[in-house]
C-alpha positions in Angstrom: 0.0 0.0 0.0 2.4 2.3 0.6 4.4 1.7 -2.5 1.2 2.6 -4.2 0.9 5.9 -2.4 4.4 7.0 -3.8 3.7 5.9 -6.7 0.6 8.2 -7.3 2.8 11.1 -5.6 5.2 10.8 -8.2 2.7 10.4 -10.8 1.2 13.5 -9.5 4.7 15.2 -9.2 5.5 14.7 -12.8 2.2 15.6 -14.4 1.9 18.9 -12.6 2.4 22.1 -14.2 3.0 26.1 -12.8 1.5 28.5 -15.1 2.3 32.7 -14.9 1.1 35.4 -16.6 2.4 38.5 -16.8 1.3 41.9 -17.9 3.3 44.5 -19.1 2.0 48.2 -19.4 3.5 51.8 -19.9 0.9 52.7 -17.4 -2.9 53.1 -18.1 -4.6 51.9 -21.4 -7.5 52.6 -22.9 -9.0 49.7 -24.4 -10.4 51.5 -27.5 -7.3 52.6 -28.7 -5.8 48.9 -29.2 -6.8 48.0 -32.5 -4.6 45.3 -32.9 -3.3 41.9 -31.4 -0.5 40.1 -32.0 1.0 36.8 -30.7 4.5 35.0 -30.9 5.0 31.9 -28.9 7.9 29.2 -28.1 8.7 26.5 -26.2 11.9 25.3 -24.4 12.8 21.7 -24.5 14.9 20.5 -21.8 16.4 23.9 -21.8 16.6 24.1 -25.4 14.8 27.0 -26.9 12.5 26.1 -30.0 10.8 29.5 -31.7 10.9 33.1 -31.4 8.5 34.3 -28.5 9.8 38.5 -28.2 7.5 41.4 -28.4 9.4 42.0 -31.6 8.0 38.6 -33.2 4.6 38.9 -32.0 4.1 42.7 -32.9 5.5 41.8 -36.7 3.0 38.7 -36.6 -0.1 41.2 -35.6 1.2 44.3 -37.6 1.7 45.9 -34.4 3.7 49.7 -34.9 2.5 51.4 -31.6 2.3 48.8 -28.5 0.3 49.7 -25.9 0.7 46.6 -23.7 1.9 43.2 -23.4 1.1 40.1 -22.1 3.3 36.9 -21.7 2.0 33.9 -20.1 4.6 30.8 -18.7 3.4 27.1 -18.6 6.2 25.4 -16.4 5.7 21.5 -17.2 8.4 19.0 -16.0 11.0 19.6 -19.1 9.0 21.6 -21.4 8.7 25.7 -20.7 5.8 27.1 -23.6 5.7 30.6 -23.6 3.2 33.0 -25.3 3.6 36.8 -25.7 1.2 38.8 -27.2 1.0 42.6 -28.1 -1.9 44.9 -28.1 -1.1 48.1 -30.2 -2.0 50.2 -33.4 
């Protein structure tokens, strides 16, 4: 019995996941004057980085000029980080 009980603790351990999000901001925005969105994401594998996840790449992808504010939410899994970033802007 209690071989089973570590073994669902460790089961429970590995599957678990931390997620963060952050948001950015010059300081007060208006919602109305975002008219666009953009978003850039990435992971990192085992500490290896796979994509492009800046503010540069997701304003680019969204056609962003002006950025008003910024999100960026972190998944923390066991050996994979995914990241998301995403722009709000004219």
């Amino acid at each position: 019995m209690k071989k089973l009980g570590l073994l669902l603790i460790a089961a429970t351990a590995l599957c678990s996941a931390c997620t963060m999000s952050v948001p950015h901001s010059t300081g007060p925005v208006n919602i109305s004057n975002v008219t666009k969105e953009g978003r850039a994401s990435c992971k990192h594998i085992l500490g290896f980085p796979t994509g492009d996840c800046s503010i540069k790449a997701a304003a680019e992808a969204g056609g962003v000029t002006e950025i008003l504010y910024i999100d960026q939410t972190i998944h923390n899994y066991i050996f994979v980080i995914t990241t998301e970033t995403i722009v709000y802007g004219r």
